[in-house]
C-alpha positions in Angstrom: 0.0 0.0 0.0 1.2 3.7 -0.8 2.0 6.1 1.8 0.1 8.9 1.2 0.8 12.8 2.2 2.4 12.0 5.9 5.1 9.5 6.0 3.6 8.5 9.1 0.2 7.5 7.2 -0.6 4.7 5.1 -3.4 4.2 3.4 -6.0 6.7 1.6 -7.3 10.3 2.2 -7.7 11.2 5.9 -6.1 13.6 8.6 -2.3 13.6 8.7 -1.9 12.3 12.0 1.2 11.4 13.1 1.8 8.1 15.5 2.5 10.1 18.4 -0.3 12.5 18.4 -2.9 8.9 18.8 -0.7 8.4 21.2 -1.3 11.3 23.3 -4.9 10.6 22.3 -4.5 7.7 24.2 -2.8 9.0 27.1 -5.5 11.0 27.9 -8.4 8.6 27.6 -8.8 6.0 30.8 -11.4 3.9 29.1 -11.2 1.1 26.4 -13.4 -1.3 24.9 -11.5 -4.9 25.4 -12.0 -7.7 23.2 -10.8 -10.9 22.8 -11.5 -14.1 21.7 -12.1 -17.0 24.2 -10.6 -20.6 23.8 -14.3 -21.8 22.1 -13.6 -19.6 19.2 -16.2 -17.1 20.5 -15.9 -13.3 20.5 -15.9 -11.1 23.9 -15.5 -7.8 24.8 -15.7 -5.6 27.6 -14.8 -1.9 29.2 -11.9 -1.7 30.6 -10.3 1.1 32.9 -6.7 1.5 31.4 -3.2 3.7 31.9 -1.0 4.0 28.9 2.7 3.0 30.5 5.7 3.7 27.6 4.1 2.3 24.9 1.9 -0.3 26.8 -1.9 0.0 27.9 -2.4 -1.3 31.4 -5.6 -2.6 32.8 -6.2 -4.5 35.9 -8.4 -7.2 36.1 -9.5 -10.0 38.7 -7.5 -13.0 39.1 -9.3 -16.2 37.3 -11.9 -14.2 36.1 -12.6 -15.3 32.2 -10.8 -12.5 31.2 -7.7 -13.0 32.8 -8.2 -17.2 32.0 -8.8 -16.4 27.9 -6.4 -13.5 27.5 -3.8 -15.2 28.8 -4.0 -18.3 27.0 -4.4 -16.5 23.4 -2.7 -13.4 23.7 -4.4 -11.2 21.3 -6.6 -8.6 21.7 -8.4 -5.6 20.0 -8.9 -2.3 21.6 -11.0 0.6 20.8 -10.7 3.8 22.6 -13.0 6.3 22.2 -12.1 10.4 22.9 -14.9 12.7 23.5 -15.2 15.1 21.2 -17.1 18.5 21.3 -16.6 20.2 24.6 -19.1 21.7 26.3 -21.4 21.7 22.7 -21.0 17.4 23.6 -23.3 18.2 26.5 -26.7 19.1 24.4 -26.0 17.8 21.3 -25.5 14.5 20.2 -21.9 14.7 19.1 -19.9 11.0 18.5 -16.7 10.5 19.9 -13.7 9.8 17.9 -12.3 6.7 18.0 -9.0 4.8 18.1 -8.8 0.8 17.5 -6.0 -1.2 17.5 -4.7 -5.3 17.3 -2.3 -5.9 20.5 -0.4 -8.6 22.4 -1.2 -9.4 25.7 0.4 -10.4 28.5 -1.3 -11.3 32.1 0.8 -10.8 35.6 -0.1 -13.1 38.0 -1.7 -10.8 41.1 1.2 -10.6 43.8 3.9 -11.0 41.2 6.4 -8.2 41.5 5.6 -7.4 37.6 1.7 -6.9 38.7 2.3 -5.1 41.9 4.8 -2.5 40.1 2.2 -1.9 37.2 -0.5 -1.3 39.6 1.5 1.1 41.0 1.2 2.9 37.5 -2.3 2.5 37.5 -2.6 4.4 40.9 -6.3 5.5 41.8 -7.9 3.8 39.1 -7.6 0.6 41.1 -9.1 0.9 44.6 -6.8 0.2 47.5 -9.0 -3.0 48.4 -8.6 -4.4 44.8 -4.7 -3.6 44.4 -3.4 -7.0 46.4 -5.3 -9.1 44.3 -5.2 -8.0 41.1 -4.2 -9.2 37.7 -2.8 -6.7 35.3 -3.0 -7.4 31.6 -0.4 -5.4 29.7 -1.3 -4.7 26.1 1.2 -3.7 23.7 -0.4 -2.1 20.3 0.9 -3.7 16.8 0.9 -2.7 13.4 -1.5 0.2 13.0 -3.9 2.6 14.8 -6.7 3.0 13.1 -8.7 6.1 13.8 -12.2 8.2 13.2 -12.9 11.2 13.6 -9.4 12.6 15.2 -7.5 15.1 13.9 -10.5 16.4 12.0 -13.2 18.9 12.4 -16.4 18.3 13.6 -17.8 18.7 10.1 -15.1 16.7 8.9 -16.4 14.1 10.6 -19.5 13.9 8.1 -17.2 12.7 5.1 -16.1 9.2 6.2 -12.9 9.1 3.8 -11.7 12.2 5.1 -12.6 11.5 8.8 -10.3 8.1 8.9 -6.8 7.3 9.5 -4.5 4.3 9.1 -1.1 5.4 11.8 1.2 3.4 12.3 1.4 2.6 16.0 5.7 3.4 15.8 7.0 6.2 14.1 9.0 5.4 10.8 12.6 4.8 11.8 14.3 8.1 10.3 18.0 7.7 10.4 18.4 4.8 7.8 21.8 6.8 6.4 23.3 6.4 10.4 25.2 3.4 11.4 24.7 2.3 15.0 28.0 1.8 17.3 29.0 -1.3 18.1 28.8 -2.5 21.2 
């Protein structure tokens, strides 16, 4: 596929968003849409509460709970953030939020591990102090590419679907192809 106007875009028309502005798009959000696929072969999804740590999502769930059990035995997920969009106008009118989906790996800490009690740390007051001993953390790394609606984009611009969406991928380009790398 060509890239298009921004290096950092592939695909068709759509805003010239660059990896790391989804990214701060996703910094500022708390809440995901999880989904996943269980070991039956059936779809799931559910909201999640989630901090973005480097280039990782965190979320914590309940040890043994099915979505601890089928994430961890499969690994992959998909994620769909949604940013509000509007401002105050958001409040009496029906304005849709943007959106930001992604394909991810997933990893499970076991609650008590020193990996899960280090990443809830991270997470901080989204988990309540009664819920932080015995929780599982999922860490979700996004691969590939964000796709996105409605960011970067007007209000109006939301009304033409072509223009409205983005394909970003998740990492910048790497820029310094002319630059060796030391030896170690």
């Amino acid at each position: 596929m060509a890239i298009t106007g921004n290096p950092e875009q592939e695909g068709g028309a759509g805003p010239g968003l660059t990896s790391e502005q989804v990214w701060r798009a996703v910094s500022r959000a708390s809440f995901a849409v999880l989904s996943h696929v269980t070991p039956a072969g059936e779809p799931r999804s559910s909201g999640v509460v989630y901090k973005v740590n480097g280039r990782r999502l965190v979320v914590a769930v309940a040890p043994g709970s099915w979505k601890a059990r089928h994430i961890a035995a499969d690994g992959r997920v998909g994620v769909t953030v949604l940013v509000r969009r509007g401002g105050i106008l958001s409040l009496v009118m029906p304005i849709p939020p943007a959106a930001i989906s992604f394909h991810g790996t997933a990893v499970v800490r076991p609650a008590g591990s020193t990996e899960a009690r280090a990443l809830l740390d991270e997470l901080g007051s989204l988990v309540p102090p009664d819920r932080r001993a015995s929780a599982s953390v999922v860490e979700i790394s996004p691969v590939g590419m964000f796709r996105t609606f409605g960011l970067g984009v007007s209000l109006r611009g939301m009304l033409n679907p072509a223009a409205a969406q983005a394909r970003v991928p998740v990492a910048p380009p790497h820029r310094s192809l002319g630059t060796r790398l030391p030896h170690p």
